[in-house]
N, C-alpha and C positions, 0 to 999 in steps of 0.2 A: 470327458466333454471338452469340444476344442476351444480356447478361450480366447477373446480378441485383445488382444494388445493397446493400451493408450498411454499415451504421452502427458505425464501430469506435471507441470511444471510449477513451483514452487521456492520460496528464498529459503536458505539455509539457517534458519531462525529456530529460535524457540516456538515463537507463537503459531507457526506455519508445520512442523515438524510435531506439535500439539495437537494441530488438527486432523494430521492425515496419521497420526499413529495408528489408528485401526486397522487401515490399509496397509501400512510399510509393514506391519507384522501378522496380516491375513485375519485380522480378528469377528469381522463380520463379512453376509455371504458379499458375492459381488456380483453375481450373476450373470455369469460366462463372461466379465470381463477381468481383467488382468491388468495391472497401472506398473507404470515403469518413472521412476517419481529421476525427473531431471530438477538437480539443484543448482538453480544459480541465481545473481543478484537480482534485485527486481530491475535495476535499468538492462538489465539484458535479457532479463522476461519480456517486458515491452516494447524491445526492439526488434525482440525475435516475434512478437505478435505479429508486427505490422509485416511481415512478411506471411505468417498464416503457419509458422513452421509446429506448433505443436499443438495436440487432441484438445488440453485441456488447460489452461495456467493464471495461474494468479498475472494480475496486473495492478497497477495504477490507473484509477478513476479516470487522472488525468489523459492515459493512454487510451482508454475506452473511446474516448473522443476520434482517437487515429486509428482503432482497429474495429467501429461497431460495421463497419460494414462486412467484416471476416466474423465475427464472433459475436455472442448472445453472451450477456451477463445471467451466471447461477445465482439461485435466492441465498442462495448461502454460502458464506466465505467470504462474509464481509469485516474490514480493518475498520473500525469505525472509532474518531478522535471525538467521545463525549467530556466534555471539557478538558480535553488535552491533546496533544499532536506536537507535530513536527516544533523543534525549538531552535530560536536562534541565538547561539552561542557566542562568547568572547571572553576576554580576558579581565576586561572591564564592563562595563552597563553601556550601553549605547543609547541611543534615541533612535528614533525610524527614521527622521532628517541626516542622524550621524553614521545611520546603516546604508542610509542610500547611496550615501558615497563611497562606502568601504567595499574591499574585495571582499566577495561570500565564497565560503566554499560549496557549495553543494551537492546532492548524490547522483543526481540524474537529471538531464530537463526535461525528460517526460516523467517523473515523478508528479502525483500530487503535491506534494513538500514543495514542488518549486514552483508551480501555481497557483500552490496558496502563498506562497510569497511576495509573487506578481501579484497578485490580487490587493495582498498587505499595501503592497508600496505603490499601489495605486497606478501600474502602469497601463500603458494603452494601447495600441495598434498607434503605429507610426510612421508605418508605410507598407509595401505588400507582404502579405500574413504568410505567406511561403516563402521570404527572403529576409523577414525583418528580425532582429535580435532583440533582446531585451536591453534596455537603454539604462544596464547598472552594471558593473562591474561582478564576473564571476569566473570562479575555475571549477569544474567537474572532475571529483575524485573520487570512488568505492566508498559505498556509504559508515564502513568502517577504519575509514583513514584520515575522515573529517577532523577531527582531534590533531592528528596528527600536522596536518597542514593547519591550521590555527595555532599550535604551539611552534611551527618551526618560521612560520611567517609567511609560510604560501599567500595565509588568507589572514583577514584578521577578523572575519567572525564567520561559523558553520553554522550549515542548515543542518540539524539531528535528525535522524529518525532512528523506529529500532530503539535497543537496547539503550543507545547513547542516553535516551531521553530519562533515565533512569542513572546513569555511572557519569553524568558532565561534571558532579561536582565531586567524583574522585579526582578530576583532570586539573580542580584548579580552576574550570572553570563559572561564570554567572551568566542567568537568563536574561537576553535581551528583551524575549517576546515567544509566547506560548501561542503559536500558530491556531492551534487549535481554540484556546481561551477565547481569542479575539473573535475566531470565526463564531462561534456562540455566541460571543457577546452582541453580533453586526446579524447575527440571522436566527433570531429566534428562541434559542438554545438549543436549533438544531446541532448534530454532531457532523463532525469534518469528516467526509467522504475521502478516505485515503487509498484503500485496494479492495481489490475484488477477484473472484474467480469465476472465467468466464469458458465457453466450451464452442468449438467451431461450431460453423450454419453446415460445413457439411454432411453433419449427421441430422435424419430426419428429425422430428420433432418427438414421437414415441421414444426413440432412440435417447435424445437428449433428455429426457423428463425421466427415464430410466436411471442415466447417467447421476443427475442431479438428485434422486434419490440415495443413491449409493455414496456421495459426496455427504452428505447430509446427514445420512447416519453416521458415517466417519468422525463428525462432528460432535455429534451428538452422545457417542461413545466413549468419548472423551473427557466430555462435562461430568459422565456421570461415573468416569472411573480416573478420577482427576488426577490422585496421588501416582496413579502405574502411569498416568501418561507425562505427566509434569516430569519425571522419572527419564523415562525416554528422551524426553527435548532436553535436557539437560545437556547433554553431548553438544546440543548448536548454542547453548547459552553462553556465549563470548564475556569473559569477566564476571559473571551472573553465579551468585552462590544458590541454592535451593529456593532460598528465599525470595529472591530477588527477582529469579525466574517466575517463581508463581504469581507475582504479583504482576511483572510484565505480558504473561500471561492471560492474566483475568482483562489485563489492556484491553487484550486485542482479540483474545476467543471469550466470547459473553454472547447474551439473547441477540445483538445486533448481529453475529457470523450465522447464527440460526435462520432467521430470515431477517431481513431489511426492514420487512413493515413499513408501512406508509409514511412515518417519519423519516426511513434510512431510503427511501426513492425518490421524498420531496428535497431530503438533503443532496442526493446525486442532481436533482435537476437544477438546485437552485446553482449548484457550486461551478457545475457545467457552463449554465445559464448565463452565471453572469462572467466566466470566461469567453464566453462567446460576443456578448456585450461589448465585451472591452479591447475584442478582435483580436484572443490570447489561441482560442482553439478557432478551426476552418469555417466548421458548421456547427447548429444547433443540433442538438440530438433528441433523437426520441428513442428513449428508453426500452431496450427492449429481454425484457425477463424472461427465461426458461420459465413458468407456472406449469 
């Protein structure tokens, strides 16, 4: 049978490399399609969205905002920060007054990480939303080189995400502020909408709900065969001993990557929402799920 070909883009992670184990090793059917798994960082996942360049990939929440016109968010394949996420690191303790002035490093600006940041530090719209910058100091470097520029003094406090948020205090270093904590703390106990996997509009609608089934048992095949696949991601666990991976792991693939539920879609809108509010993203969005 001839099989079609898709473009599955994803980060080179454990937690990512967990979910699609089924598929990178053929283990459930797929139904005339065929996945060609493109690994690369998430800031270049969602810059490659906003051009439309690939079938299927993970993004950043925060990127959804720049690419829902090219793409449909799947129910499942969601990164979701229930009392934890993105952290900001240093050498010492900072205060959010003594952060606002310091250089950050961070991994992407179209990250959620750096959204939720914005958000943290209370920044605004300041002038035109297609030309204005953020009104705090920062450098963008690969989300695993953050450490790296913090100890040599690029920066003098990182935005983590990833593995980091588990190894900072191999490095020496102390949490300024649990991104994620905060966000709970300020909305509910909802969880911090961090990434998601979403699938072009130019495949019909049967076609995509096809798609998004196949994605889903991938997922799901994993939860339920947790030791062989934990096993497999181990190869992208950066620093990460068996342990450490599992537990990184359960982070990020749990009931929230299964589907969203009504709590993981109030959390996308609120998060969007009040980026939009504050004239961080273009427009308000309306949510729009593969069901």
């Amino acid at each position: 049978m001839q099989q079609t070909t898709l473009t599955l883009g994803h980060s080179p992670d454990s937690d990512d490399a967990f979910m699609f184990y089924a598929l990178a090793k053929d283990l459930i059917p797929t139904h005339g399609f065929r996945f060609e798994h493109i690994l690369q960082d998430i800031q270049t996942l969602n810059e490659r969205a906003t051009r439309g360049e690939l079938d299927i990939t993970a993004v950043s929440i925060h990127a959804y905002a720049h690419v829902s016109d090219k793409y449909a968010l799947l129910p499942s394949g969601a990164s979701m920060g229930d009392g934890y996420g993105p952290m900001l690191v240093a050498r010492q303790k900072f205060s959010r007054a003594e952060m606002a002035k310091k250089k950050i490093a961070v991994p992407g600006t179209m990250t959620s990480a750096f959204l939720a940041l914005q958000l943290w530090l209370g920044r605004e719209k300041t002038s035109n939303i297609e030309h204005r910058t953020p009104n705090f100091e920062y450098i963008v470097v690969p989300f695993d080189q953050i450490f790296q520029a913090v100890h040599s003094g690029q920066a003098e406090v990182g935005l983590i995400i990833h593995e980091g948020q588990l190894t900072y205090q191999n490095e020496g270093l102390v949490v300024c502020e649990d991104l994620g904590v905060w966000w709970g703390r300020e909305n509910d106990g909802l969880p911090l909408p961090l990434g998601g996997n979403v699938i072009h509009k130019k495949f019909d609608l049967a076609t995509r709900r096809k798609i998004s089934g196949i994605l889903t048992a991938s997922i799901q095949f994993s939860l339920d065969h947790r030791a062989e696949a934990v096993q497999h991601a181990l190869q992208y666990a950066r620093n990460m001993g068996r342990e450490l991976a599992d537990k990184f792991v359960g982070m990020y693939v749990n009931h929230w990557t299964l589907d969203y539920g009504d709590k993981g879609r109030e959390a996308i809108r609120r998060f969007l929402g009040q980026a939009f509010e504050r004239g961080l993203i273009p427009h308000r969005q309306e949510l729009e799920f593969v069901v």
